[in-house]
DRENDOFI-141923 format. One line per field, with one value per residue (C-alpha): residue number from 0; x, y, z. Coordinates in nm, 4 decimals, padded with zeros to 6 digits. Layout:
<nodes>
k = NUM; ...
u = X; ...
v = Y; ...
w = Z; ...
</nodes>
This chain:
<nodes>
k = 0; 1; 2; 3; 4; 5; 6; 7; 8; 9; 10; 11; 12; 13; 14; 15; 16; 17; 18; 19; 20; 21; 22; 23; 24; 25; 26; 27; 28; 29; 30; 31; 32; 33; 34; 35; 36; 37; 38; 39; 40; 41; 42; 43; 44; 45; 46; 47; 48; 49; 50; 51; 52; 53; 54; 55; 56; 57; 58; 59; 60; 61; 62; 63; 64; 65; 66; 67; 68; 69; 70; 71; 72; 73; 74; 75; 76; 77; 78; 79; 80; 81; 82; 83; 84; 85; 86; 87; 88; 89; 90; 91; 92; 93; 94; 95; 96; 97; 98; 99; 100; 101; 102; 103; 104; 105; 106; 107; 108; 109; 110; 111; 112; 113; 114; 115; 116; 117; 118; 119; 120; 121; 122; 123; 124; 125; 126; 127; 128; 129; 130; 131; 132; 133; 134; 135; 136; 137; 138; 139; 140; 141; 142; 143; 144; 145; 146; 147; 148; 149; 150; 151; 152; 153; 154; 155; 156; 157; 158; 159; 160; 161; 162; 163; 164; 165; 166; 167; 168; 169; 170; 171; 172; 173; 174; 175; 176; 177; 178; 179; 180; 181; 182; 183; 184; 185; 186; 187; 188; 189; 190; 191; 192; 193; 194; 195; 196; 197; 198; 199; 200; 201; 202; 203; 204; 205; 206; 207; 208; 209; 210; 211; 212; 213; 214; 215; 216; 217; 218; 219; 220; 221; 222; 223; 224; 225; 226; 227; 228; 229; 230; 231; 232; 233; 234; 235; 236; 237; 238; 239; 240; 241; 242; 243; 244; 245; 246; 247; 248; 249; 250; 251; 252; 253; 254; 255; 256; 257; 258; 259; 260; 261; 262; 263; 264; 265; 266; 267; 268; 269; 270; 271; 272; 273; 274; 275; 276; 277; 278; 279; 280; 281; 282; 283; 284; 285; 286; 287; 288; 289; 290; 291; 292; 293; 294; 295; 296; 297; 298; 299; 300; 301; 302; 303; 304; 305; 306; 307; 308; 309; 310; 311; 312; 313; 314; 315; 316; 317; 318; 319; 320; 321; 322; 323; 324; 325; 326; 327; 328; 329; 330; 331; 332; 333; 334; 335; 336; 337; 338; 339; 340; 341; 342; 343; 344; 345; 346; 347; 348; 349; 350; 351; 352; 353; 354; 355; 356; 357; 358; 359; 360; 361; 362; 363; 364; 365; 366; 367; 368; 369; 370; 371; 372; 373; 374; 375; 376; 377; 378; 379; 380; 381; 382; 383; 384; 385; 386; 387; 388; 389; 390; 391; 392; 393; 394; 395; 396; 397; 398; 399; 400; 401; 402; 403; 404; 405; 406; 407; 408; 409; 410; 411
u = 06.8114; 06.8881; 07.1165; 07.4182; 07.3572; 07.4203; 07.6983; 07.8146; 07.8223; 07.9146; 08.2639; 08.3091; 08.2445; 08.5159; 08.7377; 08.7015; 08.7503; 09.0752; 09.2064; 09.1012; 09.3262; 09.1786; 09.0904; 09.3238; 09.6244; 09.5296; 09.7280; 10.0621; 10.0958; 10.2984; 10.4886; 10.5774; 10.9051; 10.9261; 10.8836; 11.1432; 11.3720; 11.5406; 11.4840; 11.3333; 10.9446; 10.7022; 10.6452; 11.0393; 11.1189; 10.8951; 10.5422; 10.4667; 10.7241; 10.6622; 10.7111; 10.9833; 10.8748; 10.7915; 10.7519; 10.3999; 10.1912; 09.8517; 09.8455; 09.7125; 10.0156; 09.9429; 10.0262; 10.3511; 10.4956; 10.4024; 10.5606; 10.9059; 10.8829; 10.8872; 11.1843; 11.3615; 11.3917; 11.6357; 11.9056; 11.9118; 12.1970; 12.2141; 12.3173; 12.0470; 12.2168; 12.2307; 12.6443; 12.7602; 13.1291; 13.1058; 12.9917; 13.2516; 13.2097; 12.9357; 12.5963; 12.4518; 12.0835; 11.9912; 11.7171; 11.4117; 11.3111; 11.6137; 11.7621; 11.9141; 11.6149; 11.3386; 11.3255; 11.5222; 11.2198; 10.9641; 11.1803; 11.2263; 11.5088; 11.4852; 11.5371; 11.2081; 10.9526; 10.5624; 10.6371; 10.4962; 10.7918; 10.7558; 11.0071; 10.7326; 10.4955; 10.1963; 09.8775; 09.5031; 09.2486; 08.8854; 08.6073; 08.2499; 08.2693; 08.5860; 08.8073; 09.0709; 09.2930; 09.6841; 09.7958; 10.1360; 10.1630; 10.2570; 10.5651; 10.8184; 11.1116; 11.4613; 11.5082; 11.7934; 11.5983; 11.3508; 11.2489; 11.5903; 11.6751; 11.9944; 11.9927; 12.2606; 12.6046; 12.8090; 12.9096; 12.5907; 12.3503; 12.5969; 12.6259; 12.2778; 12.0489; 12.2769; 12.0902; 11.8417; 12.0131; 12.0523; 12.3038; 12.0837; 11.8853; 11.4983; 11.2770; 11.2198; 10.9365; 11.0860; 11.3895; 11.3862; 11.6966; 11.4822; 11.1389; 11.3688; 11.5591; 11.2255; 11.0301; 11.3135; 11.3706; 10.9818; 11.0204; 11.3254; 11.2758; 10.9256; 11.0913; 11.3917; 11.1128; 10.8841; 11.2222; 11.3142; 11.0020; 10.9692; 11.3150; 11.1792; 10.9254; 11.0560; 11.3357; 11.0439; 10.8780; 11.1377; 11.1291; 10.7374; 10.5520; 10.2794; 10.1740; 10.3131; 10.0580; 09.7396; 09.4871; 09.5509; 09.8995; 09.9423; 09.7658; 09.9612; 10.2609; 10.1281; 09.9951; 10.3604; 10.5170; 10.2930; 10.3874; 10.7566; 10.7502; 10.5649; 10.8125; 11.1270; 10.9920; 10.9804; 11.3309; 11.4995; 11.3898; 11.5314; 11.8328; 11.9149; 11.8426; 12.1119; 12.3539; 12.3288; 12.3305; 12.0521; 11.6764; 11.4445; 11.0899; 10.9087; 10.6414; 10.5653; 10.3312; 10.3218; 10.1389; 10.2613; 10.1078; 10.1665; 10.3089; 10.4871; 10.2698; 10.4225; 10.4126; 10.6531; 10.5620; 10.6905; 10.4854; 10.4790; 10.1180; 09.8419; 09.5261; 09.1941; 08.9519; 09.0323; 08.9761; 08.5817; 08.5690; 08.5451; 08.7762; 09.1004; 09.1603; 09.5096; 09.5968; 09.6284; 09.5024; 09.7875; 09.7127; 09.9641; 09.9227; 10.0996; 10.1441; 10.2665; 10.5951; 10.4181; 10.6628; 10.4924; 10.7503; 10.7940; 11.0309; 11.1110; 10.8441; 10.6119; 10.5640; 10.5195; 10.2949; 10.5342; 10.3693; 10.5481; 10.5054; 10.6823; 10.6011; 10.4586; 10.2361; 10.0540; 09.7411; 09.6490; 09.6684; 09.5909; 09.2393; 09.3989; 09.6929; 09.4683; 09.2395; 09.5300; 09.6034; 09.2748; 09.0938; 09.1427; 09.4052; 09.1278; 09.0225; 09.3204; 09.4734; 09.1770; 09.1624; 09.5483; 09.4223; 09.2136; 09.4200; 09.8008; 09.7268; 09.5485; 09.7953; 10.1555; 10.2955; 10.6084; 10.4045; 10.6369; 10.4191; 10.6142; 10.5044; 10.3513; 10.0958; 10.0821; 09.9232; 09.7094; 09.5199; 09.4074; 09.3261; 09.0433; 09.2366; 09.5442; 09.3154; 09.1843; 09.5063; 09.6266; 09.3394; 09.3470; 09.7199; 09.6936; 09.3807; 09.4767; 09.3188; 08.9346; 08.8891; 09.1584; 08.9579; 08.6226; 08.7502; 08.8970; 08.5089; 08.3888; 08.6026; 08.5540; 08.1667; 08.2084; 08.3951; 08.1365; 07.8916; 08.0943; 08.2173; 07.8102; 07.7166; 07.8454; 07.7813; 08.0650; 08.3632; 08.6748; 08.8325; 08.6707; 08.8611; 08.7615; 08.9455; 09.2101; 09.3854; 09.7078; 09.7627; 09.6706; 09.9387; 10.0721; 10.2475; 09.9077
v = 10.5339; 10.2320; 10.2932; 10.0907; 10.3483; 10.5951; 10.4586; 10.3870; 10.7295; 10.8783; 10.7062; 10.7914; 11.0932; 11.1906; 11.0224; 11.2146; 11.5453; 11.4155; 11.3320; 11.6847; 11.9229; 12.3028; 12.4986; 12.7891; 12.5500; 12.4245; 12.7054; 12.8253; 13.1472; 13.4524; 13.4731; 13.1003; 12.9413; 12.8188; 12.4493; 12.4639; 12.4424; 12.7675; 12.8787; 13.1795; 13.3139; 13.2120; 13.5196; 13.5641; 13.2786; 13.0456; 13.2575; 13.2687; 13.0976; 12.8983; 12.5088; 12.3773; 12.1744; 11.8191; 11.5458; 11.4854; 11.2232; 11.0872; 11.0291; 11.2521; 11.4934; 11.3282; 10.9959; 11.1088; 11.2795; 10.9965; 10.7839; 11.0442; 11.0260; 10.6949; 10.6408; 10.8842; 10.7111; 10.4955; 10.7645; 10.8867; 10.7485; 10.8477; 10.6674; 10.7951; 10.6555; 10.9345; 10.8555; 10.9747; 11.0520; 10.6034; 10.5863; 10.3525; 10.1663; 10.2908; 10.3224; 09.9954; 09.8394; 09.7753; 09.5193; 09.5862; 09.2300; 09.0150; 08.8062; 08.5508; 08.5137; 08.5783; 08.6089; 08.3303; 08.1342; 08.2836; 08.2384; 07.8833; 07.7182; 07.9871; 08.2921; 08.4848; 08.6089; 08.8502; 09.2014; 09.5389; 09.6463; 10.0797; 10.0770; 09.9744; 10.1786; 10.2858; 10.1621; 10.3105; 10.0948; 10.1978; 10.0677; 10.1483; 10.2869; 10.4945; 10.7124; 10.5785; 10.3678; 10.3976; 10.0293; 09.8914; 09.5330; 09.2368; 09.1519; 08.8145; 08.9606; 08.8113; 08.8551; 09.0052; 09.3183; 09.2889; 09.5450; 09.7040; 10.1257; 10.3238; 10.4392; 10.3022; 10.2973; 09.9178; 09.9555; 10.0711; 09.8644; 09.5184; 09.6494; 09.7414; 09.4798; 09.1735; 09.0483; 08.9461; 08.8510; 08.5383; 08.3471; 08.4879; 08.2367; 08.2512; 08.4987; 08.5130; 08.7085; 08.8038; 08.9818; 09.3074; 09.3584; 09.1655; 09.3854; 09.6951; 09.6180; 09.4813; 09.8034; 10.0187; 09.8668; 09.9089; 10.2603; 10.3545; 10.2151; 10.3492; 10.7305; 10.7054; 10.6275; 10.9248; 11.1678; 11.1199; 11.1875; 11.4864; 11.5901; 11.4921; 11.6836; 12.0345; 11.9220; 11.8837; 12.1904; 12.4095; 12.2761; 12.2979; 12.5170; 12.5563; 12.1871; 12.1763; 12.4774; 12.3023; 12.2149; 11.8527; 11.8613; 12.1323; 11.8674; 11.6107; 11.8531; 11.9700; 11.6103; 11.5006; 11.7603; 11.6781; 11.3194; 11.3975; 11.6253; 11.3683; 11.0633; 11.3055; 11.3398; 10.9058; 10.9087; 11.1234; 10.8087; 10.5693; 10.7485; 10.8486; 10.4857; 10.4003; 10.6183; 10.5003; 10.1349; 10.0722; 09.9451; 10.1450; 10.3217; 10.0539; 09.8615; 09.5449; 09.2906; 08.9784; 08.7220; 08.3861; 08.1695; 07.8104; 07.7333; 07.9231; 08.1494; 08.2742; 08.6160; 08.8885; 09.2895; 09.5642; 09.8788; 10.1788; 10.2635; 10.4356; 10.2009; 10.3478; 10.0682; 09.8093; 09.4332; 09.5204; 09.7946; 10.0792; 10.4001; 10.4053; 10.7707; 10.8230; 11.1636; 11.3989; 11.7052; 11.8406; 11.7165; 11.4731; 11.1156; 10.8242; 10.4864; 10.1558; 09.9321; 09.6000; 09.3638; 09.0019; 08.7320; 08.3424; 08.1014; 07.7299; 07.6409; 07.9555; 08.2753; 08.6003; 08.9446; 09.1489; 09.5083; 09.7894; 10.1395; 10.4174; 10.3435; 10.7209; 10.6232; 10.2993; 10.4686; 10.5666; 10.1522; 10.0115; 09.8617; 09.7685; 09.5834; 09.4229; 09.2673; 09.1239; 08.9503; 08.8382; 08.7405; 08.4221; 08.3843; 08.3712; 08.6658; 08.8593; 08.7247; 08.8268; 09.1789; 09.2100; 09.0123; 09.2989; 09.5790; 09.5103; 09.5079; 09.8396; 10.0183; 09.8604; 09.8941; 09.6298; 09.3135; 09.0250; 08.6505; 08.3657; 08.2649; 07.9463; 08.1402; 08.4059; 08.0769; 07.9717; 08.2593; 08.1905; 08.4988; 08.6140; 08.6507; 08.8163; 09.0545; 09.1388; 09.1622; 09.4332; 09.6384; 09.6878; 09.7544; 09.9847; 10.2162; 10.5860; 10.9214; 10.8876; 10.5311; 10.4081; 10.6045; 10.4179; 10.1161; 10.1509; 10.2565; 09.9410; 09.7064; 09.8843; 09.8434; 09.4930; 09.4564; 09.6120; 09.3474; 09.0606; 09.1823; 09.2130; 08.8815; 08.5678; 08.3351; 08.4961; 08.3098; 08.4233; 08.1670; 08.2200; 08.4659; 08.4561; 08.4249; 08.6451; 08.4705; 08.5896; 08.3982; 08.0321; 07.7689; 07.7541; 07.3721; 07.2214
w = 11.4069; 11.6330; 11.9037; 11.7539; 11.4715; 11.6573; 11.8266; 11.4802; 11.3644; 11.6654; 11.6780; 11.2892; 11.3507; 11.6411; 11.4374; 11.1723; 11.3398; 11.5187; 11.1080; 10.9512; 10.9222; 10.9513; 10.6778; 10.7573; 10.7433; 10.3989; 10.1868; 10.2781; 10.4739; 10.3004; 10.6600; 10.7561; 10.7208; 10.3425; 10.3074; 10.0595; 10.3753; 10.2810; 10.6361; 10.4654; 10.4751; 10.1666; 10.0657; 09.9987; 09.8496; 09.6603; 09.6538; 09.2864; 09.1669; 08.8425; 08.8418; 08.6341; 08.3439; 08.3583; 08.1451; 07.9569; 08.1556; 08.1057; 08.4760; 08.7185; 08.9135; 09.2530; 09.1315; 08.9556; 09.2632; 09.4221; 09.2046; 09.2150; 09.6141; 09.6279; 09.3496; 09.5650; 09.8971; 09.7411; 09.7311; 10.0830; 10.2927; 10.6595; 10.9957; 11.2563; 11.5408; 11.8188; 11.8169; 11.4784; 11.6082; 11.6411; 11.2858; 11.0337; 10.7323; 10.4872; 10.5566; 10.4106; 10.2772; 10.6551; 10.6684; 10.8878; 10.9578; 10.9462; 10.6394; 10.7550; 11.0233; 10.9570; 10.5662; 10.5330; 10.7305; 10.4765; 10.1397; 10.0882; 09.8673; 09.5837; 09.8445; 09.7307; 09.9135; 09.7956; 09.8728; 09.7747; 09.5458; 09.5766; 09.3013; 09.0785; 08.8569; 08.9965; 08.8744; 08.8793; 08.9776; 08.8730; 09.1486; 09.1530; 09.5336; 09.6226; 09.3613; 09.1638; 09.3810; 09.3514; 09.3635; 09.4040; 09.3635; 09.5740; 09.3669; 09.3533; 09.4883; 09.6577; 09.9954; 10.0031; 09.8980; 10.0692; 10.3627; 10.3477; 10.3955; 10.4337; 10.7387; 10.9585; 10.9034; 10.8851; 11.2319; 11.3870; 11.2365; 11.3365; 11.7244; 11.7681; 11.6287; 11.7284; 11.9832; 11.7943; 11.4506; 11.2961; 11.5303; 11.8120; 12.0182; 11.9660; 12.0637; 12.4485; 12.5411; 12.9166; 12.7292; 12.8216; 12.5745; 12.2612; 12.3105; 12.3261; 12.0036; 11.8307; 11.9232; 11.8332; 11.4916; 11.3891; 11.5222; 11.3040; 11.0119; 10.9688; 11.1145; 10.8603; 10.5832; 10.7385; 10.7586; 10.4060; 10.2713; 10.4307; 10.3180; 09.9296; 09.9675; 10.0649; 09.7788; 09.5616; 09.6710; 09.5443; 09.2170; 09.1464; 09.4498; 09.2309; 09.2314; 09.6062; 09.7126; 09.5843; 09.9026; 09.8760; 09.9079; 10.1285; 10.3796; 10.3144; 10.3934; 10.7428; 10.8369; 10.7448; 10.9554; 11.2234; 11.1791; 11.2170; 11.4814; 11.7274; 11.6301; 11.6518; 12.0798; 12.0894; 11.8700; 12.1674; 12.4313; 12.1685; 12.1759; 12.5118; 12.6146; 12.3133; 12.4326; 12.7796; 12.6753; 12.8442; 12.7609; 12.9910; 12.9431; 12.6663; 12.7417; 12.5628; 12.5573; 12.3746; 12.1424; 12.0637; 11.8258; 11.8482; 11.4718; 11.2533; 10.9935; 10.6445; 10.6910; 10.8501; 10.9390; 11.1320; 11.1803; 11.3428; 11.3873; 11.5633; 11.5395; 11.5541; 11.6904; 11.9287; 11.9532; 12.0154; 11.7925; 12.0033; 11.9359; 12.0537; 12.2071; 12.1017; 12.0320; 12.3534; 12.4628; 12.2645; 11.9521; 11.9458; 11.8349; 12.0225; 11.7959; 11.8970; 11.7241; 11.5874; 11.5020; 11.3729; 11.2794; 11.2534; 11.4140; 11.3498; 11.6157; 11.7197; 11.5680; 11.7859; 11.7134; 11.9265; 12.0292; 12.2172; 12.3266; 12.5198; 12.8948; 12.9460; 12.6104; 12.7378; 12.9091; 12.5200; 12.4602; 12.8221; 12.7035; 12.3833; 12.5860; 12.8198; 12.5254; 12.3509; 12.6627; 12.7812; 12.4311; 12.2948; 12.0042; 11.7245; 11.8225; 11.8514; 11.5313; 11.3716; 11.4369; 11.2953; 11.0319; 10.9113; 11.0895; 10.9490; 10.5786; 10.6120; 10.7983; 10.7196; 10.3647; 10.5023; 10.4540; 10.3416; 10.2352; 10.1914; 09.8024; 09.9366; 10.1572; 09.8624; 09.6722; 09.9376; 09.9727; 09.5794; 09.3420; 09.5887; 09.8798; 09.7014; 09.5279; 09.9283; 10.0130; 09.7332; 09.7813; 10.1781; 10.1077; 09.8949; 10.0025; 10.1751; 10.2783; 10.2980; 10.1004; 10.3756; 10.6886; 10.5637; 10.5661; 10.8751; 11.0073; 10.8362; 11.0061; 11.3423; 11.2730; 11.2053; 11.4739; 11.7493; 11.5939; 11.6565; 12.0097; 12.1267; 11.9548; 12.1779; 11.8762; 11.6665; 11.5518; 11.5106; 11.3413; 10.9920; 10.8994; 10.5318; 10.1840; 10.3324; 10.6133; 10.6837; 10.9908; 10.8625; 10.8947; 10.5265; 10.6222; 10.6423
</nodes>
């Protein structure tokens, strides 16, 4: 084997292991806390209990709880601002990436924009190389429902994010104020998203612990309580820094791009290849995992890819930081390119870059959107691959960025 090969499958390989989660942890033991949320043990409360009956389905039971969880986000209301003595007026259909901003840019005169509407069926798609893929579809929706969740009250959600809503001046990237408020706005809406489902789920648990206690979704339980528990220690810097009314402890860097681009995102996400391709070491000695906020987002004149972390958290992404900064834009804009769709289900396309990416493109786009567990992981080793090639090849060009090209000016 050459010795990018082994390179190759050395990286894959560490990556892998950081992913699995033991084999001891993948049934549920008789004397842990039931994940029912009863605060009682297993073995008292839901061990051998039968599943209540469900509906007759041709599909397979992962994809209808999936479906269920996903239907089910839409009826949790919470405000998860650290203040709730403060809280008035109801908690409302918050919207991640502002309306009348930044959709508003993206919508044109009918007010729609391409979304992945979760309140859709799921679909099975049949390939020849990964096991039947889940897909939800980029949908026509209104923008008024687009990227929205209940979790801030009226009050919170006006005082908070008004420094960067719609009668707020343009983005200025030496705002300490704007990065904090962009950064903490990917953060929360992905943790409120995160928190519910993990609330479904032990809600779900108690009604069918059979299906719950299989292998696969026992993982998906433990990798989703591991998920909560490290975002619940970067939600207490978020909120002391709230409380205080203050905008300490984040570091951000920034990309501008010189027009603006029809697309929109914010993320909340742990990336496992950089810019050259090489693995991003991002969970400590503890096990923990430390992500970055990814905000991307057009204005009249520029657009911005904003990217934030905890300031204790940015020796995980130093290289990372550095290359985003020192790499020309094609080159940076091409690794989100590939990256964002993969690992960010709050993509919004304006329709007339939707159109301009033609069937090829939007077919890309819906199946690096929708791909998760192992399909998702190789994919992810692909592009990192392809993206050690490039980085040792001085002839490679960045700007061909293919039949999906997110970041192309849609006005020209």
């Amino acid at each position: 084997m050459c010795s990018h090969g082994i390179e190759d499958t050395r990286i894959i390989a560490q990556i892998n292991k950081e992913y699995s989660i033991p084999k001891e942890q993948l049934y549920i033991h008789d004397d842990e806390l039931c994940p029912c949320g009863s605060g009682k043990q297993y073995i008292e409360c839901c061990k051998g209990k039968q599943d209540a009956p469900s509906k007759d389905s041709n599909k397979p039971i992962e994809i209808r709880i999936l479906e269920q969880l996903r239907k089910e986000l839409k009826n949790y209301h919470c405000c998860l601002h650290p203040n709730k003595a403060e809280c008035k007026g109801k908690i409302k259909d918050a919207h991640a990436l502002q309306n009348n901003k930044i959709l508003s840019l993206l919508s044109g005169p009918d007010h729609h924009v391409m979304i992945q509407d979760h309140t859709k069926e799921v679909k099975l798609l049949n390939t020849p190389n990964t096991s039947p893929i889940p897909i939800i579809p980029f949908n026509r929706k209104g923008k008024n429902l687009a990227t929205v969740q209940s979790c801030f009250c009226d009050y919170h959600d006006t005082i908070v994010f008004k420094p960067i809503e719609s009668d707020a001046p343009s983005f200025d990237s030496t705002s300490k104020e704007m990065a904090f408020i962009y950064a903490y706005k990917a953060f929360i809406f992905e943790y409120s998203k995160q928190f519910f489902l993990i609330e479904q789920m032990r809600r779900n648990f108690a009604i069918r612990p059979q299906t719950f206690s299989t292998k696969q979704l026992v993982s998906v339980y433990r990798t989703q309580c591991m998920r909560i528990e490290e975002m619940d220690s970067v939600k207490k810097h978020y909120d002391t820094e709230l409380l205080a009314g203050t905008h300490n402890g984040i570091y951000t860097k920034t990309i501008c791009i010189p027009y603006k681009i029809g697309i929109a995102c914010y993320a909340y996400v742990g990336f496992d290849y950089d810019l050259n391709g090489q693995r991003i070491k991002k969970i400590d000695t503890n096990n923990k995992m430390h992500r970055l906020s990814i905000t991307i987002l057009p204005e009249e004149q520029n657009s911005y890819i904003i990217i934030s972390c905890l300031e204790n958290e940015e020796i995980y992404y130093r290289d990372f930081f550095q290359q985003t900064m020192s790499s020309s834009l094609d080159k940076t804009l091409f690794f989100f390119n590939m990256m964002i769709p993969l690992y960010s289900e709050n993509l919004v396309l304006s329709e007339q870059l939707w159109k301009k990416l033609d069937t090829r493109g939007q077919v890309a786009l819906t199946h690096l959107a929708n791909l998760s567990g192992p399909d998702h992981l190789k994919m992810c080793h692909t592009i990192g691959m392809a993206l050690r090639n490039m980085a040792k090849n001085k002839q490679s060009d960045y700007s061909q960025r293919g039949t999906l090209n997110l970041f192309m000016n849609p006005d020209n």
